[in-house]
PABAVO-925019 format. One record per atom (N, C-alpha, C): residue number from 1; chain; x, y, z; residue in three letters; atom name. Coordinates in steps of 0.001 Angstrom, whole numbers, plus 500000, padded with zeros to 6 digits. Each point is the difference from the previous one (the first is absolute). Layout:
! PABAVO-925019
NUM A X Y Z Ala CA $
...
END
This chain:
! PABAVO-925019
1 A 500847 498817 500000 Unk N $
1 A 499153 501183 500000 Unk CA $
1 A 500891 501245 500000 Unk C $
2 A 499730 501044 498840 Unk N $
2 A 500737 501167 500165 Unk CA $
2 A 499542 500508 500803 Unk C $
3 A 501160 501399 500561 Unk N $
3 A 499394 501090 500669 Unk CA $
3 A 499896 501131 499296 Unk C $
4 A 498950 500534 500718 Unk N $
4 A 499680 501553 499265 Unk CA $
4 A 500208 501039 500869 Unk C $
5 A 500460 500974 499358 Unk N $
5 A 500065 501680 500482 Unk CA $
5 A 498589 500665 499838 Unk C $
6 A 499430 500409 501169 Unk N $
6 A 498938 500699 500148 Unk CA $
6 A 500020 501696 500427 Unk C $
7 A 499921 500929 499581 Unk N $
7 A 499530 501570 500490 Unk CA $
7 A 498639 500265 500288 Unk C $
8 A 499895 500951 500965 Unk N $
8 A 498868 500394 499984 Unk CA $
8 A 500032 501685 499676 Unk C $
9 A 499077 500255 498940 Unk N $
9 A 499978 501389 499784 Unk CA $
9 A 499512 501124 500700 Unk C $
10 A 499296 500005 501038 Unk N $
10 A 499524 500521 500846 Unk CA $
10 A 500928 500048 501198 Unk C $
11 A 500343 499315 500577 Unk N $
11 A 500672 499858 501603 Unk CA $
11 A 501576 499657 499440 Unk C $
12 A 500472 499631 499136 Unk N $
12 A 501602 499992 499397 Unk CA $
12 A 500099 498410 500355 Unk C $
13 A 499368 499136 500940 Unk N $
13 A 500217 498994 500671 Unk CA $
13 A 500429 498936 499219 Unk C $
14 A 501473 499387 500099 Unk N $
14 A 500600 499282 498918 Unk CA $
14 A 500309 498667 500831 Unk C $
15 A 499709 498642 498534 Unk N $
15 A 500316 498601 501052 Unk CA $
15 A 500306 498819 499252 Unk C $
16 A 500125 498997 500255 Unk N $
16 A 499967 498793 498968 Unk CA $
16 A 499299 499485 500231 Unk C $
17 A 499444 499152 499172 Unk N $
17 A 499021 498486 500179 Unk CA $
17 A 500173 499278 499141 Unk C $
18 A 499732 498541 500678 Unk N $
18 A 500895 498689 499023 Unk CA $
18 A 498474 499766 499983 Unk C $
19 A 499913 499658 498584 Unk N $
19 A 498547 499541 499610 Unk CA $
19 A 500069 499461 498694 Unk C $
20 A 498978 499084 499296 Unk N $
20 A 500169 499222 499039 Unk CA $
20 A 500033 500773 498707 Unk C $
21 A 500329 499545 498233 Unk N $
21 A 500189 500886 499480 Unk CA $
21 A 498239 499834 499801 Unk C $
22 A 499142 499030 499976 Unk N $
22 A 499076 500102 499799 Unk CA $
22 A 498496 501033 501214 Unk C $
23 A 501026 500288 500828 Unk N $
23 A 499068 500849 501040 Unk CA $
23 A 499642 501846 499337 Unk C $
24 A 498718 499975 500787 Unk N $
24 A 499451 501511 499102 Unk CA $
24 A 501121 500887 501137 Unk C $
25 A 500241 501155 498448 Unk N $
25 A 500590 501280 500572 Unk CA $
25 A 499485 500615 501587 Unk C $
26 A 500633 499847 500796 Unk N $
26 A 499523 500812 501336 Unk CA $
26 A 499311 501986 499654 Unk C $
27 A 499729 500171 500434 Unk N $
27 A 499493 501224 499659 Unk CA $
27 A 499543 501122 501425 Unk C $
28 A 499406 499272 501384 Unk N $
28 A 499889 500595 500813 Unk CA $
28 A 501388 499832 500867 Unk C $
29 A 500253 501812 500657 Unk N $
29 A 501340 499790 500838 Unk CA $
29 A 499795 499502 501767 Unk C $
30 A 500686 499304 499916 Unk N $
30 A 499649 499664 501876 Unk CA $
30 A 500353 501025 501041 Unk C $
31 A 500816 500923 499446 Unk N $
31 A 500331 500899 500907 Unk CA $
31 A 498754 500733 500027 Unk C $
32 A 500002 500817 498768 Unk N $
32 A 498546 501197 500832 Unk CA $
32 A 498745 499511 499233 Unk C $
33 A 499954 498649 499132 Unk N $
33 A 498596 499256 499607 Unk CA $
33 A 499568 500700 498749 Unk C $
34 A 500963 501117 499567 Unk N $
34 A 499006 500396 498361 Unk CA $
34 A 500424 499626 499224 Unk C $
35 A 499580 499659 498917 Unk N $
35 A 499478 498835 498874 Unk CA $
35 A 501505 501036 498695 Unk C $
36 A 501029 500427 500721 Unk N $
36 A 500964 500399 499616 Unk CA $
36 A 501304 499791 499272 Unk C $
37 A 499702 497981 500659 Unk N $
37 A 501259 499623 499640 Unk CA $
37 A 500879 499551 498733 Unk C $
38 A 500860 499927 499692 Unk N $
38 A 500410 499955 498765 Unk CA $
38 A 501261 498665 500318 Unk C $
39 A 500034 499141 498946 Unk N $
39 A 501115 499153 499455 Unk CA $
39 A 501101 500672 499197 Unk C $
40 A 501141 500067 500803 Unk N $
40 A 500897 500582 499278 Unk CA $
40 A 500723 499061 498886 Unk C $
41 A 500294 500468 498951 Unk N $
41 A 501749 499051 499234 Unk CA $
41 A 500719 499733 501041 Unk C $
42 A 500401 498862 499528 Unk N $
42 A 501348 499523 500714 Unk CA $
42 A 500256 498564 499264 Unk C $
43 A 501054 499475 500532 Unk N $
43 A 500163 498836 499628 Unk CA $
43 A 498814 498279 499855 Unk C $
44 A 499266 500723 501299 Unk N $
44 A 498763 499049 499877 Unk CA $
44 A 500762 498552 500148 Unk C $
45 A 499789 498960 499019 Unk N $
45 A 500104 499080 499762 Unk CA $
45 A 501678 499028 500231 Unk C $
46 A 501089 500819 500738 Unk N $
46 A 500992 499370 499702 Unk CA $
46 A 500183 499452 500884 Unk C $
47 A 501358 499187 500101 Unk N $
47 A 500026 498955 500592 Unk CA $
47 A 500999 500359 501126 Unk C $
48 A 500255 499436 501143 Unk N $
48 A 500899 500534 501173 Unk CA $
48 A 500046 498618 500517 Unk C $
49 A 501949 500008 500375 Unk N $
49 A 500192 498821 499941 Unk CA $
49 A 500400 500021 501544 Unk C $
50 A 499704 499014 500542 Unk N $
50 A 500657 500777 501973 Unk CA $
50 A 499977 498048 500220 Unk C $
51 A 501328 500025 500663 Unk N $
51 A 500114 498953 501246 Unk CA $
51 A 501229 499361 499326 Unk C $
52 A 500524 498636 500624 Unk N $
52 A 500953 499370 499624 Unk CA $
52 A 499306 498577 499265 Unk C $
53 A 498928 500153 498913 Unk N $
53 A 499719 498618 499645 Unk CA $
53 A 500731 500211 498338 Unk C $
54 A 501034 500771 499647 Unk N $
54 A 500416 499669 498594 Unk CA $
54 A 501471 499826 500492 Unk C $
55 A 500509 499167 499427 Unk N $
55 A 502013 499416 499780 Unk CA $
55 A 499949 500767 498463 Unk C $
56 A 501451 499915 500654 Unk N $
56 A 500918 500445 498925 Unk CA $
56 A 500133 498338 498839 Unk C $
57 A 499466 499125 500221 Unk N $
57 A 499760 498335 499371 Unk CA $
57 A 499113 499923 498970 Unk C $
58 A 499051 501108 500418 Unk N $
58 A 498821 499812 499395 Unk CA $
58 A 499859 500470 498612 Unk C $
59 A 501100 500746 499602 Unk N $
59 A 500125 499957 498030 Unk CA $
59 A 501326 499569 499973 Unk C $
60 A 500620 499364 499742 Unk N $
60 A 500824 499402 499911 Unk CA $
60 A 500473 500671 498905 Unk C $
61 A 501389 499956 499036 Unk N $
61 A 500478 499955 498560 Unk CA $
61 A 499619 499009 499355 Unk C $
62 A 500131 499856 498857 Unk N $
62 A 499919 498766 499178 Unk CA $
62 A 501378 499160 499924 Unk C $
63 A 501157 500876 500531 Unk N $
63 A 500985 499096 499707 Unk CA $
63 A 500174 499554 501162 Unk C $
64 A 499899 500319 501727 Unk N $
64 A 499450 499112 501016 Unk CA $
64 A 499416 498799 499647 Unk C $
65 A 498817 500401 499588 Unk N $
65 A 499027 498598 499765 Unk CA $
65 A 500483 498914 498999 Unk C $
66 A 500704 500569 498886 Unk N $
66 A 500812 498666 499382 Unk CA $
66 A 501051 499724 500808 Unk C $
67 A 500648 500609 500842 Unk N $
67 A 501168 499696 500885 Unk CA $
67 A 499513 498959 501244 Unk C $
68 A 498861 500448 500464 Unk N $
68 A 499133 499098 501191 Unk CA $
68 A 500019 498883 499383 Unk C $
69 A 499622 499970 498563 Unk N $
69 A 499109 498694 499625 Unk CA $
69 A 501807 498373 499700 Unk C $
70 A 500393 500928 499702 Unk N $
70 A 501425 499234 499749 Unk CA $
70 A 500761 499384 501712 Unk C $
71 A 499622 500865 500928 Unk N $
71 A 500460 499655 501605 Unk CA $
71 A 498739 498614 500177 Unk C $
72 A 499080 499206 499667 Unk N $
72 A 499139 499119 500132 Unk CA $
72 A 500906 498753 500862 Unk C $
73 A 499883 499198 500722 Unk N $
73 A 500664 499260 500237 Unk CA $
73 A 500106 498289 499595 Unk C $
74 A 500796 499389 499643 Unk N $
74 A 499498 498769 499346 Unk CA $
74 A 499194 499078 500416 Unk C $
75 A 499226 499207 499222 Unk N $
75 A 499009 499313 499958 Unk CA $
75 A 500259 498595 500629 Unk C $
76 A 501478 499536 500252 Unk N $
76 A 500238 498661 500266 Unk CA $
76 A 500304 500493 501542 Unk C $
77 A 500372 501008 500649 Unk N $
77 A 500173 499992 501252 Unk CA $
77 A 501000 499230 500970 Unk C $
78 A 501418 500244 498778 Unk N $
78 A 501065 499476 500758 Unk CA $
78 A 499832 498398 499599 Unk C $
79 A 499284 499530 499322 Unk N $
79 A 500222 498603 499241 Unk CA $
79 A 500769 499616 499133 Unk C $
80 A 500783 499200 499584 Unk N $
80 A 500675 499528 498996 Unk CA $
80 A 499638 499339 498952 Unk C $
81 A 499374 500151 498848 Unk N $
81 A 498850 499301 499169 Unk CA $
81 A 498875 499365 500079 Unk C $
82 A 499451 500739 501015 Unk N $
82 A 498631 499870 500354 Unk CA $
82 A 499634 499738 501170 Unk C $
83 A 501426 498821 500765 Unk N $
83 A 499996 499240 500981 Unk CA $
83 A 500782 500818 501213 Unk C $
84 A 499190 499092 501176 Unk N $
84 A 500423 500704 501467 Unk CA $
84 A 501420 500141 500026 Unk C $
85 A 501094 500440 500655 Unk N $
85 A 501310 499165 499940 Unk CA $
85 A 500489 499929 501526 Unk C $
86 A 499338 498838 500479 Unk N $
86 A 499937 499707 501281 Unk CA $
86 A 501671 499151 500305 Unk C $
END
């Protein structure tokens, strides 16, 4: 849900509100209640990124990822042609 920048033209009274993009334009101000208020421009819709849930892992290069894919470890697991070597 974006947030919006709200004025009120009457009382100056300025604020945000996080509301859906599908919610109706607000129009009355809560400060002094006349049917004043206005939606300002602003960014509206963008995105804000906050906390520690992205790594530096998470786009990798492409030449990492062919480099990862070559570190795989073998398939026999320390076997000698297939067999245990007890």
């Amino acid at each position: 849900m974006p947030t919006y920048n709200y004025e009120c033209d009457a009382c100056g009274h300025g604020f945000e509100l996080l509301q859906n993009v599908s919610d109706a334009v607000k129009k009355k101000c809560p400060s002094c209640k006349k049917m004043k208020l206005q939606r300002l421009f602003g960014s509206g819709a963008g995105f804000l990124f906050k906390g520690s849930g992205f790594y530096t892992t998470d786009y990798r290069s492409e030449n990492y990822k062919s480099g990862k894919s070559n570190d795989k470890p073998d398939s026999n697991h320390g076997r000698k042609n297939g067999k245990c070597s007890n």
